[in-house]
N, C-alpha and C positions, 0 to 999 in steps of 0.2 A: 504494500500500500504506500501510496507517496505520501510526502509530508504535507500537510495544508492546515491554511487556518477558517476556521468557521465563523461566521457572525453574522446574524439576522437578528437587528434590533425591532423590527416590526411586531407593532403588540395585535394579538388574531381578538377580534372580537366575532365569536361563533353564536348561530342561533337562532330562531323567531325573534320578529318583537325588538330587536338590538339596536336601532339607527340610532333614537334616544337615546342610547350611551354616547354616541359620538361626541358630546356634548361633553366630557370627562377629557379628553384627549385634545380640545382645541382650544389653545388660549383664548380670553374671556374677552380679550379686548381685539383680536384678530378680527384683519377683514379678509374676508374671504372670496375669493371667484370659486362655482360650480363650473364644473365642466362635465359635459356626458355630451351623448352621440346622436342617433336620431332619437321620433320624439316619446319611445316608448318608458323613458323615465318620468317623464310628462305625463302621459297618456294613462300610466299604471297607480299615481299617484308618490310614484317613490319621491320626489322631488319637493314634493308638499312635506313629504313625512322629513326629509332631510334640513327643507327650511324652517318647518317646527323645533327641529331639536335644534337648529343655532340659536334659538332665542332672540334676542335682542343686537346677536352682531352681524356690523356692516356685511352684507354676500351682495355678490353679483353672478347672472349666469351666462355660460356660454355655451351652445351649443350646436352641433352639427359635424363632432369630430368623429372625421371618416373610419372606418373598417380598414386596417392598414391607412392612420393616421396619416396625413400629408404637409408637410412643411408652410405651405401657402396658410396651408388653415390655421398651421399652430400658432405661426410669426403675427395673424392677427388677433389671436388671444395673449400674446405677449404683450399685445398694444395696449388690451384692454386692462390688462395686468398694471401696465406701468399710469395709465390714465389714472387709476382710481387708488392706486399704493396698496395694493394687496401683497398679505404676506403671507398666506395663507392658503393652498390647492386644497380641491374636496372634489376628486374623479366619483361620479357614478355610472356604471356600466359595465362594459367586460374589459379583457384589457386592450385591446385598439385606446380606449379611452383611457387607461392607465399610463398606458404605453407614452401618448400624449401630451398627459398631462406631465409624466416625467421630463420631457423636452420642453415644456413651458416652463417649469421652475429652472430647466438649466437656463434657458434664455432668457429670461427673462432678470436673471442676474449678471448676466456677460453682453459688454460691450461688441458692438462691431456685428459679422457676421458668423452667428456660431455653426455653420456648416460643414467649413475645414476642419473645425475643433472635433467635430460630432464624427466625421465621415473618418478620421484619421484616428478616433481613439485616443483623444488626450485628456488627460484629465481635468474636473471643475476645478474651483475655487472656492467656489461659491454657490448655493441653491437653498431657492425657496421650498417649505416643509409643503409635504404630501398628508392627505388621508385618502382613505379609500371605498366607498362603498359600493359591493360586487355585484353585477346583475345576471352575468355569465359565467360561469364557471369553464377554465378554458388553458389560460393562457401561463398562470401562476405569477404576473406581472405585478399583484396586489402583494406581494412577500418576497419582492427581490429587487435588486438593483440595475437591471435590463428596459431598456427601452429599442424597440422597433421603430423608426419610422421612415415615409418614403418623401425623396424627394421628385416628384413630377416633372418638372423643367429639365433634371437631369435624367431621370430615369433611375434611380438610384436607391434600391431600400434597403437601409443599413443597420444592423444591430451596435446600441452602445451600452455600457457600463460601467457606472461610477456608485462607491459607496453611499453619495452625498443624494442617493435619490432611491434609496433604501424606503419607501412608506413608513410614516408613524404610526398608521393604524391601517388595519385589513378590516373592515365590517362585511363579515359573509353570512346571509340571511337564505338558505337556500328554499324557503319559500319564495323569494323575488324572482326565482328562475323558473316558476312555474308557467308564466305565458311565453317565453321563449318560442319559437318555431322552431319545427323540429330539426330543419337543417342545421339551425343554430346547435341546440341541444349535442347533434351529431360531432358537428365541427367542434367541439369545445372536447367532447369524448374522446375523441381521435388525437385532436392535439396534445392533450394529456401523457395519450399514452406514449403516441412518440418524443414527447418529454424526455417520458422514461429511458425509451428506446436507443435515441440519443445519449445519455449518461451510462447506458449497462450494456448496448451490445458494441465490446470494441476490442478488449483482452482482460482476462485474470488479471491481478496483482495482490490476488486477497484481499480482498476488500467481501469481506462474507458479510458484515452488516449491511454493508450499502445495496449488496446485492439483493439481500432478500426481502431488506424494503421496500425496493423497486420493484421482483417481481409480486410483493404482496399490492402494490400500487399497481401492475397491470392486468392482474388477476380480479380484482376490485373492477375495475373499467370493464375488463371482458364480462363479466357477471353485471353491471348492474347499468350498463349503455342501453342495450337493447329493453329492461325495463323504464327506462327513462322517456324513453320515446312509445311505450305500449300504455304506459301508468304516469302519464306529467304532474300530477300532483300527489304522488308518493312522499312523502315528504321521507323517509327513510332513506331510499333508493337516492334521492336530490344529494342529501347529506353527506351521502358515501361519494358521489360525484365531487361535490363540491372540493370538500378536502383531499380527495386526490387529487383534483387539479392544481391547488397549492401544493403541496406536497411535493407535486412533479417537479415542481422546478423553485423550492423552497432555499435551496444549494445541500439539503441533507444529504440525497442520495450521491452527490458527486464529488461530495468531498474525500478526497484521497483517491481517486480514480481517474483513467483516464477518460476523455470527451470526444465525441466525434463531430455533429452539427453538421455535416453536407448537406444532409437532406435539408436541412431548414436551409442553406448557402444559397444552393440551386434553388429551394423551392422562390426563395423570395423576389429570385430574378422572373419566376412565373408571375410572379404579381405583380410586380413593376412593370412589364410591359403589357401583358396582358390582362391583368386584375384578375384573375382567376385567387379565390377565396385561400386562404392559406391552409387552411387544413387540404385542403383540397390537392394544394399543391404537393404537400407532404405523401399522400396517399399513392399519389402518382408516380412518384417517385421513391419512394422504401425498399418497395420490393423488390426490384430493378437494381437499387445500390446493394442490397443483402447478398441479390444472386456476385455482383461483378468480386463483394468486396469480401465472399465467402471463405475465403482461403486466410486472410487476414485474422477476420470475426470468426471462426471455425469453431475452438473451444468455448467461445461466447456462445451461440450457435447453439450448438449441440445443449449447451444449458438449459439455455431458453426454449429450445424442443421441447426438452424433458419437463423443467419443471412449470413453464406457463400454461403449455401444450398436454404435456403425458404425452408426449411422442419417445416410448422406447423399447421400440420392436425397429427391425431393420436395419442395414448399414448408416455408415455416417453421411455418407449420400441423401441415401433416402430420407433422413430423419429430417436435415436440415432443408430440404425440397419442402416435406413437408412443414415443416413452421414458418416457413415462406409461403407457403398458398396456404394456411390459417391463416394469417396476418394478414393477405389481401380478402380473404374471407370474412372476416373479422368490421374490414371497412365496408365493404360491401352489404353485408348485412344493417349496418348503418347506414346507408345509403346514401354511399360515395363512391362516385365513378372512379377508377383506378387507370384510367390512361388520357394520355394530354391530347389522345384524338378523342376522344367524350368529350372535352371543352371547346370543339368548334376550330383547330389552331390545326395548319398546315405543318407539312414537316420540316418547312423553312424556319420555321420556329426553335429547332435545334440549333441552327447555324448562330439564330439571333439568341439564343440564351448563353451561349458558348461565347461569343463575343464581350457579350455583362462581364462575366465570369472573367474573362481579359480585361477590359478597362478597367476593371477595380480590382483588379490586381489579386485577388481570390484563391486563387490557383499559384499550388495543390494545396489540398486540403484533408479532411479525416486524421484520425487519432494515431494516424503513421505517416501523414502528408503525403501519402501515394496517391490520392487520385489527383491527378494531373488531369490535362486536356483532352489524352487518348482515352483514359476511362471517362471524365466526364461526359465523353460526347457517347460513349457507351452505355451508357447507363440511363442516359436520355435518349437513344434509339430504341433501347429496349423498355423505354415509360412511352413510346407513344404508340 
């Protein structure tokens, strides 16, 4: 196991009934901007319950922040930030809108233009305080220091991370997730899991606690997706969702292990250019990178057979064929198309994702940095 250090200051507030609390967690004298996404915070009443419990302090709201956040959008909530001296973030939604909101506190404390900063991975200085209240369960962006967002003009969607934008609070209510559509529900399930997926399938190092969190986190998702989407107001079934999707990407499971992340690399260059949904893109792409990068993943593999699967009958061939068509099975049954000709997109679309993956300098990547150009474009011949 390598060496690492752990630290997630975010306080979880779990439960029914909990926005009320928020109210313990934000200075008394804080002014505050709302941020969430379209208008189904609005719509559900969550936004009312959120402006009840600040009481008496200054908020403003802002909304319309996209699914795969976009720079345009955010740079005019910075505006509205610095007009009104807000010191204060309060995201409700999933994380597109956490995500978000983390690039407004960075910006919104940095001079000039922070897109070099952001696209190049340098560190803040400075940032304004987060909270959080979740309406998707999904992303795990409400208990970590990660932000996604895309730049448009450039074409450009870029993962950052900085300690300085860690949430001070998580409020996960997973009755809020009950009107979700089901696609939604879907996409949140799936991301989770290859969350996991991401941080456990890459090599051994012993790391035997991390691992068996993880596959108890994608065990949990295979078992309680499909009632999610048959039973929406389970509130059981929501609960085991929710906190797996935290969970998945909390940093518990990854500390002292290796990481892989292509599939999210590649996948995000599908949504930059063509907006195809990020789960989505992920789906398209897994099973494709498992088969290229099986020799690698092999002893991961064979685990993840056995113990997510109970695949253990037959050679090592066979075993790990099969955990790779469960796993697309798995999405499917969630109902998400697993090839990037299901989204409408020519085969020219290789050429132009393999280009992204150039210009931004991307390449190689994975948890050995062997996939280079020849398998990336591999691996996407064999997703479409």
């Amino acid at each position: 196991m390598f060496n690492f250090d752990f630290y997630n200051p975010t306080r979880v507030l779990f439960g029914a009934d909990r926005i009320k609390d928020i109210a313990k967690h934000i200075p008394e004298n804080a002014r505050v901007l709302i941020t969430y996404g379209g208008g189904s915070a609005k719509k559900y009443g969550t936004l009312d319950e959120v402006q009840a419990a600040l009481g008496s302090r200054f908020s403003v709201e802002f909304g319309g922040i996209e699914v795969n956040p976009h720079f345009d959008t955010l740079m005019k909530a910075v505006a509205v930030v610095k007009e009104n001296q807000i010191d204060f973030l309060l995201a409700v939604g999933g994380g597109s809108v956490v995500d978000g909101t983390k690039f407004i506190a960075a910006a919104a404390c940095y001079d000039g233009d922070i897109w070099p900063l952001w696209s190049k991975r340098q560190p803040l200085q400075k940032a304004l305080s987060i909270g959080c209240v979740m309406t998707l369960p999904a992303t795990g962006s409400e208990t970590n220091h990660v932000s996604v967002v895309t730049h448009t003009g450039l074409g450009q969607k870029t993962g950052y991370s900085d300690p300085l934008l860690f949430p001070k609070f998580a409020l996960l209510d997973p009755t809020k997730t009950y009107t979700l559509p089901a696609t939604q529900v879907a996409n949140g399930v799936v991301d989770a899991f290859i969350h996991v997926i991401e941080q456990y399938l890459t090599y051994p190092v012993y790391g035997k606690v991390q691992d068996r969190f993880a596959e108890g986190i994608m065990l949990t998702l295979l078992e309680e997706g499909p009632k999610a989407l048959s039973d929406p107001e389970n509130y059981d079934v929501r609960s085991a969702i929710t906190w797996s999707a935290t969970l998945a990407l909390n940093g518990l499971i990854a500390a002292g292990v290796p990481q892989d992340w292509s599939t999210h690399r590649i996948g995000h260059q599908l949504t930059a250019l063509y907006g195809i949904d990020h789960a989505q893109t992920l789906v398209i792409l897994l099973p494709s990178l498992l088969q290229v990068q099986r020799e690698s993943k092999r002893e991961k593999l064979l685990q993840y057979a056995e113990r997510v699967w109970n695949i253990v009958e037959g050679d090592e061939e066979s075993r790990i064929d099969g955990a790779i068509a469960k796993t697309r099975e798995f999405f499917e049954v969630m109902g998400l198309k697993t090839r990037l000709s299901d989204y409408g997109q020519s085969k020219t679309a290789i050429d132009e994702i393999l280009e992204n993956l150039q210009r931004f300098d991307m390449l190689p990547m994975g948890e050995r940095q062997d996939i280079d150009f020849d398998r990336a474009k591999t691996i996407l011949t064999m997703s479409y």
